[in-house]
RODO-2510 file (C-alpha; in nm, 4 decimals, decimal comma):
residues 431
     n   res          X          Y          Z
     1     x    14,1669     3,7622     7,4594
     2     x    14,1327     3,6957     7,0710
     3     x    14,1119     4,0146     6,8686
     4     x    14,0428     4,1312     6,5236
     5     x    13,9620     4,4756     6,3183
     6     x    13,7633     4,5724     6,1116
     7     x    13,8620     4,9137     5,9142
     8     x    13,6022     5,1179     5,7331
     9     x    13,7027     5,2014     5,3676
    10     x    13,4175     5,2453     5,1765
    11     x    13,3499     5,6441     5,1455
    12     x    13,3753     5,8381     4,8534
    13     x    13,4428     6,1450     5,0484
    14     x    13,3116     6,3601     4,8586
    15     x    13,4576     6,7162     4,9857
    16     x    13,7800     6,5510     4,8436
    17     x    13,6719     6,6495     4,4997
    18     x    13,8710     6,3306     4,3256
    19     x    13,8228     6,0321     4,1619
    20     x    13,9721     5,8499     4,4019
    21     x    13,9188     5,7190     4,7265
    22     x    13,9564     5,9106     5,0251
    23     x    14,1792     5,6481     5,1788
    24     x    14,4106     5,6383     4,8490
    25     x    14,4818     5,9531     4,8747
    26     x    14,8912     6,0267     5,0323
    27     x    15,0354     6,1472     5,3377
    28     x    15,4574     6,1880     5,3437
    29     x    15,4345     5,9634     5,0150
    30     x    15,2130     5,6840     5,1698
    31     x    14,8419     5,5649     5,1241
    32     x    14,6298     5,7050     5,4343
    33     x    14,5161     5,3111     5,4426
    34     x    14,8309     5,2207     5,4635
    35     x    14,8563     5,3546     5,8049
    36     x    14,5767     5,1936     5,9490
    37     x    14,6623     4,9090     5,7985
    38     x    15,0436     4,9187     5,9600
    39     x    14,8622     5,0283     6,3204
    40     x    14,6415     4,7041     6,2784
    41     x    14,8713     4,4635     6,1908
    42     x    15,0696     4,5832     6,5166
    43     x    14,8591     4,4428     6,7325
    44     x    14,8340     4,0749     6,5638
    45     x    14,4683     4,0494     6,5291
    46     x    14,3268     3,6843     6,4173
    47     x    14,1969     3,8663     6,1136
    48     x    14,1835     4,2343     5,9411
    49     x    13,8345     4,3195     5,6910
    50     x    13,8045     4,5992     5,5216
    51     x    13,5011     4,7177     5,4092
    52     x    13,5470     4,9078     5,0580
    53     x    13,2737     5,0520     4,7968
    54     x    13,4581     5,3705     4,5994
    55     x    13,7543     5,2800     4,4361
    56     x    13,7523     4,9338     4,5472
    57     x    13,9823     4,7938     4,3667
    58     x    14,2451     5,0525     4,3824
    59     x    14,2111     5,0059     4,7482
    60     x    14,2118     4,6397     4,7797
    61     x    14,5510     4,6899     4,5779
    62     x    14,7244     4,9274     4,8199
    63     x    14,5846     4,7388     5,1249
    64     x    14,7611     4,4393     5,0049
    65     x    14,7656     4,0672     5,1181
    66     x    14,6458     3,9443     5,4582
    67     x    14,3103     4,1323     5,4383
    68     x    13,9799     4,0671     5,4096
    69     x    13,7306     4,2577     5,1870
    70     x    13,3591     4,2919     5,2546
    71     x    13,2124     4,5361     4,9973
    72     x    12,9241     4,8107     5,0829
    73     x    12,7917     4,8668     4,7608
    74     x    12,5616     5,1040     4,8865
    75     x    12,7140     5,3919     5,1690
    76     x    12,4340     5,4357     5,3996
    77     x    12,6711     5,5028     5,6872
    78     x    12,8982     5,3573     5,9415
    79     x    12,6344     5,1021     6,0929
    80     x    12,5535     4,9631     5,7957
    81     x    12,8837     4,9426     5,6639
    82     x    13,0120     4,7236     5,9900
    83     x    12,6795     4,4755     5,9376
    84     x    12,8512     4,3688     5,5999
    85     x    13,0872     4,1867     5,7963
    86     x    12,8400     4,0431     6,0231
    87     x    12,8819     3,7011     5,8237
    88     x    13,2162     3,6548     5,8731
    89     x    13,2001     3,7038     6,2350
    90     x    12,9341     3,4499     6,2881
    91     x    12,9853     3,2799     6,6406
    92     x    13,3272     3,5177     6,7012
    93     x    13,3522     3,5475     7,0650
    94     x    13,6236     3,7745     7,0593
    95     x    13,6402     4,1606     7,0810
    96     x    13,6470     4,3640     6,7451
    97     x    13,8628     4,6961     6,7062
    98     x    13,7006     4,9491     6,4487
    99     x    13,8799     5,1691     6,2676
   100     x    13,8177     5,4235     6,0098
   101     x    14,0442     5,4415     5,6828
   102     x    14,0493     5,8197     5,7126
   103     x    14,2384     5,8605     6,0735
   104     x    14,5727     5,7758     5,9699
   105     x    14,7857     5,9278     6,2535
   106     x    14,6222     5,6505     6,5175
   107     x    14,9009     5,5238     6,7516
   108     x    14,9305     5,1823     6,8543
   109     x    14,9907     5,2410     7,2512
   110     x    14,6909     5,4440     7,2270
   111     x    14,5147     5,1559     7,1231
   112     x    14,6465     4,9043     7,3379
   113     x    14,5756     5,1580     7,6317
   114     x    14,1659     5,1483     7,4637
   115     x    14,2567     4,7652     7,5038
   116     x    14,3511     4,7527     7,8594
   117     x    14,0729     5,0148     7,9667
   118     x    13,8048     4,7645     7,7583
   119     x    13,9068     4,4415     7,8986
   120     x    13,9621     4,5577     8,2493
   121     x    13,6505     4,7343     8,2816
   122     x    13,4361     4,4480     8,1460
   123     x    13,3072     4,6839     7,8829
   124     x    13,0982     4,5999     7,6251
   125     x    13,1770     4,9011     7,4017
   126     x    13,4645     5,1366     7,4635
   127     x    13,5360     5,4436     7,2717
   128     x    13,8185     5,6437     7,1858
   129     x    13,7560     6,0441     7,2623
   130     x    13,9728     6,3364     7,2589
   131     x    13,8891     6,7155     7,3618
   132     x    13,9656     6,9680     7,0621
   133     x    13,9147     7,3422     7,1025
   134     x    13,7300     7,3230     6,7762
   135     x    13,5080     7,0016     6,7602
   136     x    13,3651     7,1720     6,4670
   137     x    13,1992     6,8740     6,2085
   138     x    13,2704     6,5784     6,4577
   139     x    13,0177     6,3698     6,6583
   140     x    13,0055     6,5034     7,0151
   141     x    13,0383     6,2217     7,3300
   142     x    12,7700     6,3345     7,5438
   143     x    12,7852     6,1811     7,9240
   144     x    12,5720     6,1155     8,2124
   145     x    12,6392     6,2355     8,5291
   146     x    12,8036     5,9423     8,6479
   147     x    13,0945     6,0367     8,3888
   148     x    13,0361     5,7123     8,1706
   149     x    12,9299     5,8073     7,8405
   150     x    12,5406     5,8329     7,7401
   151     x    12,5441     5,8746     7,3581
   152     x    12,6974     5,9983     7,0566
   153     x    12,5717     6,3205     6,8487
   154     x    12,6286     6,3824     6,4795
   155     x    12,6721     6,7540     6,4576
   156     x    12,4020     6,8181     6,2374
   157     x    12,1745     6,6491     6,4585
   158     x    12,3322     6,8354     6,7821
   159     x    12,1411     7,0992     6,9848
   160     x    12,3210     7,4008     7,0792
   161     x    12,4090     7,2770     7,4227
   162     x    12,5597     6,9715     7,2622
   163     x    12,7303     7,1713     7,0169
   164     x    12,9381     7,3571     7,2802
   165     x    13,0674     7,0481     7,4037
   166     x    13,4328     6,9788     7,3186
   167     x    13,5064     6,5986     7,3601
   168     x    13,4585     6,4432     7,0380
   169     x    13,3940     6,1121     6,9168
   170     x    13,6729     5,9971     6,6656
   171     x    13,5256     5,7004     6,5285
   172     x    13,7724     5,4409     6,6772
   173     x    13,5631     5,1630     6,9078
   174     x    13,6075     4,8700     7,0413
   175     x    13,3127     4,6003     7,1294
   176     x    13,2536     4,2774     7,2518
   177     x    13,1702     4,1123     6,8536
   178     x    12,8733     3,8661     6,9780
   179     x    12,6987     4,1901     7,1984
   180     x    12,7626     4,4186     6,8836
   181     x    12,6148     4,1752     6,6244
   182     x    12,2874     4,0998     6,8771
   183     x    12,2101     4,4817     6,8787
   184     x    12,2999     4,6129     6,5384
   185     x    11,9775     4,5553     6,4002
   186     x    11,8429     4,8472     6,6151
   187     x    11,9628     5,0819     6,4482
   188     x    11,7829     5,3424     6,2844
   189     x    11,8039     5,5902     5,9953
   190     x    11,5925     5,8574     6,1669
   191     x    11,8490     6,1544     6,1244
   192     x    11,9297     6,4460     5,8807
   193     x    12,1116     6,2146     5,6935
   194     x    11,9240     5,9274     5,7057
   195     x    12,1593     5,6981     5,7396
   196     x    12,2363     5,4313     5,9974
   197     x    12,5032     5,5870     6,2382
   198     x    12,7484     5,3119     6,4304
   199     x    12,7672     5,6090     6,7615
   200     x    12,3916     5,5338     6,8021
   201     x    12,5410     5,1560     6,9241
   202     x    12,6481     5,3844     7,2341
   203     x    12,2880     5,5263     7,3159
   204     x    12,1742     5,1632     7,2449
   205     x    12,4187     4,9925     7,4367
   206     x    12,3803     5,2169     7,7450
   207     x    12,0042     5,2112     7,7634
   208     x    11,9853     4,8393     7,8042
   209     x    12,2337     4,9277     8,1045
   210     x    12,5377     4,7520     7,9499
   211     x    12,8692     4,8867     8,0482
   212     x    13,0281     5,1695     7,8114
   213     x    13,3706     5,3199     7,8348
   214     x    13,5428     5,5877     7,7078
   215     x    13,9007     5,6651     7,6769
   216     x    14,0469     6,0147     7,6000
   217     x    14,3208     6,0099     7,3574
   218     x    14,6560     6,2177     7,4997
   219     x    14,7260     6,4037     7,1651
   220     x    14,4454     6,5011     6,9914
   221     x    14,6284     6,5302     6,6536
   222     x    14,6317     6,1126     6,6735
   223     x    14,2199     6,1391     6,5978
   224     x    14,1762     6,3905     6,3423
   225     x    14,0158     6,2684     6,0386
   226     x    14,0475     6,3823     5,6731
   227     x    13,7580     6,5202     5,4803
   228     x    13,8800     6,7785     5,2491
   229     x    14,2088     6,9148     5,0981
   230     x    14,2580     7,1084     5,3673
   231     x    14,2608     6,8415     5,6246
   232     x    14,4818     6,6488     5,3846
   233     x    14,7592     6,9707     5,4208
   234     x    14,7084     7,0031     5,8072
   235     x    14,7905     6,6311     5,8384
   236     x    15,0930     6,6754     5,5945
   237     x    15,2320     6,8896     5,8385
   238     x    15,2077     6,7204     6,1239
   239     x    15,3477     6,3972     5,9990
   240     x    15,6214     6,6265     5,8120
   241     x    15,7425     6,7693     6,1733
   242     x    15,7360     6,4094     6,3144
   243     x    15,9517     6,2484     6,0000
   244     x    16,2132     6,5715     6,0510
   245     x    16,2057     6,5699     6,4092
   246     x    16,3272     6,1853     6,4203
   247     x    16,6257     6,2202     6,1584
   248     x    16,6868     6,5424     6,4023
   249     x    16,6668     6,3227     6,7170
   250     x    16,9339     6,0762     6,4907
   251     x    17,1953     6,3798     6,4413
   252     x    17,0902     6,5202     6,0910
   253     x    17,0780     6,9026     6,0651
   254     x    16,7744     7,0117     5,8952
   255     x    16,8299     7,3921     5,8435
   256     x    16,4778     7,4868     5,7258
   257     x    16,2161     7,2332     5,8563
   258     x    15,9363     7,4307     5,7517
   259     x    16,0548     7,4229     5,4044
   260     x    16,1558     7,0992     5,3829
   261     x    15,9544     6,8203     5,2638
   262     x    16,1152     6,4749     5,3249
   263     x    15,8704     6,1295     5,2702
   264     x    15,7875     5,8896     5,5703
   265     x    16,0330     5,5758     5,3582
   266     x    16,3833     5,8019     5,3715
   267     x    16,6783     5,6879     5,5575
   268     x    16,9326     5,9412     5,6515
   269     x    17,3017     5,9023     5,8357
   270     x    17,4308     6,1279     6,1306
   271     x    17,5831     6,4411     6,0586
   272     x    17,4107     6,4745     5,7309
   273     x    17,2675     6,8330     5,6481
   274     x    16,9384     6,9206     5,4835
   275     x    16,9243     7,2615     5,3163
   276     x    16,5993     7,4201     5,2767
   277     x    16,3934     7,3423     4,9761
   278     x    16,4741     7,0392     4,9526
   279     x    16,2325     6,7609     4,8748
   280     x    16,3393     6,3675     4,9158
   281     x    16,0902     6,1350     4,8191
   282     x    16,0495     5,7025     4,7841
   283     x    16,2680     5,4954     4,8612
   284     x    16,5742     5,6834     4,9385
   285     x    16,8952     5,6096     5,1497
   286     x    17,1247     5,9052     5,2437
   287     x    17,4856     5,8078     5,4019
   288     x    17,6826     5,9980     5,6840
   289     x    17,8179     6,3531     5,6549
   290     x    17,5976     6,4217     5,2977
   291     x    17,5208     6,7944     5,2149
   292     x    17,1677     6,8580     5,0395
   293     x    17,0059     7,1089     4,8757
   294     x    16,8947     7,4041     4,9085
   295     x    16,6464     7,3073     4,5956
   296     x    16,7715     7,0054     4,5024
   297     x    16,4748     6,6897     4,4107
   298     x    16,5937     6,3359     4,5459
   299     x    16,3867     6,1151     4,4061
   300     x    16,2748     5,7187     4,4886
   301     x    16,5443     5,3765     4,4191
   302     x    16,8517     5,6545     4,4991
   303     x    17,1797     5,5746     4,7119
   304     x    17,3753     5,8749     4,8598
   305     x    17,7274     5,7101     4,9824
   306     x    17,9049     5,9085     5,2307
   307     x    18,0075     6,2597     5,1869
   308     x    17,8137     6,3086     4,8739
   309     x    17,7308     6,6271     4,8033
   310     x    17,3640     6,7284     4,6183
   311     x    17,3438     7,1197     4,5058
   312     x    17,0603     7,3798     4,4050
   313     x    16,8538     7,2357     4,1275
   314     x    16,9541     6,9171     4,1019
   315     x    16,7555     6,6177     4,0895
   316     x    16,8346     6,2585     4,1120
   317     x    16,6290     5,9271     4,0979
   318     x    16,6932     5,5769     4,0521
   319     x    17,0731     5,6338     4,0775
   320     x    17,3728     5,5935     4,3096
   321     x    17,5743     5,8494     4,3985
   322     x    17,9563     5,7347     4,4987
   323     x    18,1389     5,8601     4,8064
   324     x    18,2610     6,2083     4,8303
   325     x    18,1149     6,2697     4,4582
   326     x    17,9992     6,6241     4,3936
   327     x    17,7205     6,7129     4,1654
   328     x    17,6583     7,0651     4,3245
   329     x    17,4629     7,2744     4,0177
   330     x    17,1619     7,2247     3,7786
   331     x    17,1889     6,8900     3,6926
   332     x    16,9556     6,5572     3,6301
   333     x    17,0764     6,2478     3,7298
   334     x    16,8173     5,9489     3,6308
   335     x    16,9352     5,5586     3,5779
   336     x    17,2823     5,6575     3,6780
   337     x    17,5846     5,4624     3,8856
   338     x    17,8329     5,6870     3,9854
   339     x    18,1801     5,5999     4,1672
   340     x    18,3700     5,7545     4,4406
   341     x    18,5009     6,1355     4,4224
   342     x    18,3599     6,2129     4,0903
   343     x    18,2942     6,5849     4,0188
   344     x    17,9713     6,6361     3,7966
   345     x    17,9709     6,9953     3,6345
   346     x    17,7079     7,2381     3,6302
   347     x    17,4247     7,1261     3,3995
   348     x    17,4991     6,7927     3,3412
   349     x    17,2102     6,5545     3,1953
   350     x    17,2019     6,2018     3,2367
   351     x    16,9572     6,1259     2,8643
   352     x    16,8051     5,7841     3,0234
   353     x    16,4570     5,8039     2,8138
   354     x    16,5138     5,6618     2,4747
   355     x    16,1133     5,6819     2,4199
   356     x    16,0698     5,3398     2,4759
   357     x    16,2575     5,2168     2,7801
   358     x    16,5387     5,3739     3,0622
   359     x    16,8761     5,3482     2,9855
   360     x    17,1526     5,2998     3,2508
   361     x    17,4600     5,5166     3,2962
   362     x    17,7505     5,4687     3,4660
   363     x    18,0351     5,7012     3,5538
   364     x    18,3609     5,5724     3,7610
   365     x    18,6062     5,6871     4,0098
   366     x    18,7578     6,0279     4,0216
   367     x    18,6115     6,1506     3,7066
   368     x    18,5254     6,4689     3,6038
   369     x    18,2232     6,5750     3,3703
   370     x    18,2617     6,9222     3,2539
   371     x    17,9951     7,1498     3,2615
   372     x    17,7061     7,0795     2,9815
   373     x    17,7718     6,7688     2,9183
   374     x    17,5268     6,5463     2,8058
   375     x    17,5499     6,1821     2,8468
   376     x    17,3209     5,9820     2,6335
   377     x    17,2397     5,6654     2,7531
   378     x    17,3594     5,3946     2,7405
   379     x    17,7201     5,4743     2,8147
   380     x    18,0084     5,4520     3,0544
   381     x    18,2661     5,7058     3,1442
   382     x    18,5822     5,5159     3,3011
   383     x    18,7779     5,5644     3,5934
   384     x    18,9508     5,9336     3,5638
   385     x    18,7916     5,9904     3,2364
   386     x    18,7414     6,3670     3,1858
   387     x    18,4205     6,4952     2,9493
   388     x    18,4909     6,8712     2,8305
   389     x    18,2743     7,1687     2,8843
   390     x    17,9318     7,1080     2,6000
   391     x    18,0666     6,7629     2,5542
   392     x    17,7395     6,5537     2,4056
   393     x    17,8375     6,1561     2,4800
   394     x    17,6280     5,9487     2,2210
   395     x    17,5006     5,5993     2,3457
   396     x    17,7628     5,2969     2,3458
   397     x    18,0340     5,5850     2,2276
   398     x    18,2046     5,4789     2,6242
   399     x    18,4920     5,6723     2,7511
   400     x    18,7619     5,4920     2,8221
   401     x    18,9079     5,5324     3,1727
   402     x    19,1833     5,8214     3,1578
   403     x    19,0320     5,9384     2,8644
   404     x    18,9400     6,3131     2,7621
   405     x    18,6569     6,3425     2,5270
   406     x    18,5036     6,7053     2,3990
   407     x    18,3098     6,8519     2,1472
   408     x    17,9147     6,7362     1,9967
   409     x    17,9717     6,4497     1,9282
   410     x    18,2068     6,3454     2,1842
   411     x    18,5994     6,2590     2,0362
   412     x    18,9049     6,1820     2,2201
   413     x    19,0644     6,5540     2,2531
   414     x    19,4218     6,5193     2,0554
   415     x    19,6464     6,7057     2,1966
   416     x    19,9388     6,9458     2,0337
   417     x    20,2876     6,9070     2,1231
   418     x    20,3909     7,2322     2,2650
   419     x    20,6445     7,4776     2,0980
   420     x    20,9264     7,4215     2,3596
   421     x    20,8717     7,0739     2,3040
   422     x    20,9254     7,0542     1,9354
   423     x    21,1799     7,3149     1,9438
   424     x    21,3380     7,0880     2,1475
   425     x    21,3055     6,8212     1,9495
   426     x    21,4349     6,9737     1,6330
   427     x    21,8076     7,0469     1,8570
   428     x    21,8089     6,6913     1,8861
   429     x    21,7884     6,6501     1,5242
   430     x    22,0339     6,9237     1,4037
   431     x    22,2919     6,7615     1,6546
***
């Protein structure tokens, strides 16, 4: 059976309070469109269009290529956001999945289980359900007696009675495209917020005694929707205890999950351990038997080899960090290569900003940066080259490998031959 989706993008969402779309906004580091988009694309539809009106063109950037945009200019609701696309389905004979931008934690075996029950059933429309103890400021699925379902109510246009029902509507449908487009046109804008609602299709649908299904989603957290702030946070922590619980599943020790915040794009090896207050964001790879945190800030384009070891308030981005190397106190880290067993001291800075552009740094095997120091980029510190406590590195002033450089600025330390050696040496030249 051919296939496609259409996701609704348009909204403002106003409770939101931003400038941005809803959709734009993030969940574990990543667009809530994104995740529609991912869900959609997992089920190899012939095409994906989105229909967009706020913040258009910031969301036609994140959704990326492969997509088609229809634009609503105008929001005067669901319904007449899905007619904008009623052009490019002209003579599709196929069944269209709808899906709203704002329900990002959607799985796709819960839609290919809406797929089977559609198809198998002979359905013309089938919607996705779930039961919430508080169905407060969703549509509620109202059914005949039969079971099937009988229409859709907006809770501001819900009686009491239909208020204290607890199987909501959550805005995920799927319909036979050529019975959807005949009907559309029916709807009507005679509501409290006079606009034209896509659950009336239901009410439409069954009173001309087509068949309607309905298919109640397992976990009810896979439905909820974001409106405000708030909903943004609840999601956040749902999605953070699914990230966490996988690396758990995969043999890393997070002490603290609850105060741990780690993004949906990090990779982490076995046997690593997470300290709390931690927070690992972007693109971010963290080898086998690592120790981070507690406080430390791992930030996107960063490489933890084996062993490496991240301490309290430190933070690290766009570097790599070598194997068994130890930066353990108070320390930033940015543009920086670093080999294999290299101890960074307490309070090191990596100066990678020259007010213009990012400077690399790059420190080698088994050296050691004393505490303070302050490498100014660009510069290189050699293999077993040793920076002294303070020590201020100035840009292309490298360290040689072996080397011992201290003082502001850096200079190769001299050092005194001791008493017992002269003495010794003056014997030699009495004799």
């Amino acid at each position: 059976m051919k296939l496609s989706c259409i996701i609704l993008a348009a909204g403002e969402g106003k409770r939101m309070k931003s400038e941005r779309a809803k959709v734009a906004h993030t969940l574990a580091g990543k667009p809530l469109i994104r995740y529609v988009l991912d869900v959609a694309r997992a089920l190899e539809p012939e095409k994906i269009v989105m229909v967009v009106g706020h913040d258009a063109e910031n969301v036609k950037t994140l959704a990326g290529e492969g997509v088609e945009f229809v634009t609503q200019a105008e929001q005067f609701g669901t319904g007449h956001a899905v007619l904008q696309t009623k052009q490019i389905f002209e003579g599709y004979d196929g069944d269209l999945l709808i899906l709203s931008g704002d329900v990002p934690l959607i799985a796709q075996e819960t839609l290919r289980r809406l797929m089977e029950t559609h198809r198998g059933s002979g359905a013309v429309c089938t919607l996705l359900t779930a039961v919430l103890k508080d169905p407060s400021g969703y549509g509620r699925v109202i059914r005949r007696v039969t079971g099937k379902p009988h229409k859709i109510v907006e809770e501001r246009d819900a009686s009491l009675f239909e208020k204290a029902v607890e199987e909501i509507n959550s805005g995920i449908y799927l319909f036979k495209a050529d019975q959807l487009f005949q009907v559309i046109d029916k709807l009507s804008a005679q509501n409290k917020q006079l606009e034209f609602y896509l659950t009336d299709m239901v009410s439409i649908l069954s009173g001309e005694a087509k068949i309607v299904e309905a298919v109640q989603v397992e976990d009810p957290n896979e439905v909820l929707g974001v409106n405000s702030r708030e909903d943004l946070a609840k999601l956040e922590r749902i999605v953070q205890q699914r990230i966490q619980r996988a690396h758990m599943l995969n043999g890393v020790t997070i002490i603290d999950p609850l105060n741990t915040y780690i993004e949906a794009s990090v990779q982490i090896g076995r046997d690593t351990i997470i300290y709390p207050f931690t927070v690992v964001e972007g693109e971010v790879r963290i080898g086998i038997n690592c120790r981070i945190g507690p406080f430390s800030h791992i930030r996107g384009n960063t490489v933890l080899e084996e062993k490496a070891e991240v301490g309290n308030f430190v933070e690290i981005k766009s570097s790599t960090i070598g194997r068994g190397t130890k930066a353990k106190h108070l320390s930033y880290l940015g543009d920086t290569t670093i080999g294999m067993e290299t101890n960074i001291g307490a309070g090191t800075i990596t100066a990678n900003y020259d007010g213009v552009k990012k400077n690399k740094t790059v420190i080698g095997d088994h050296a050691f940066i004393g505490s303070g120091t302050t490498l100014v980029a660009p510069v290189t510190v050699g293999n077993g080259a040793v920076t002294g406590a303070g020590a201020v590195v100035l840009k292309g002033r490298d360290v040689p490998d072996g080397a011992v450089v201290v003082g502001i600025p850096a200079v190769p330390l001299k050092r005194k031959k001791s008493s017992k050696a002269v003495g010794t040496e003056r014997g030699r030249m009495q004799s």
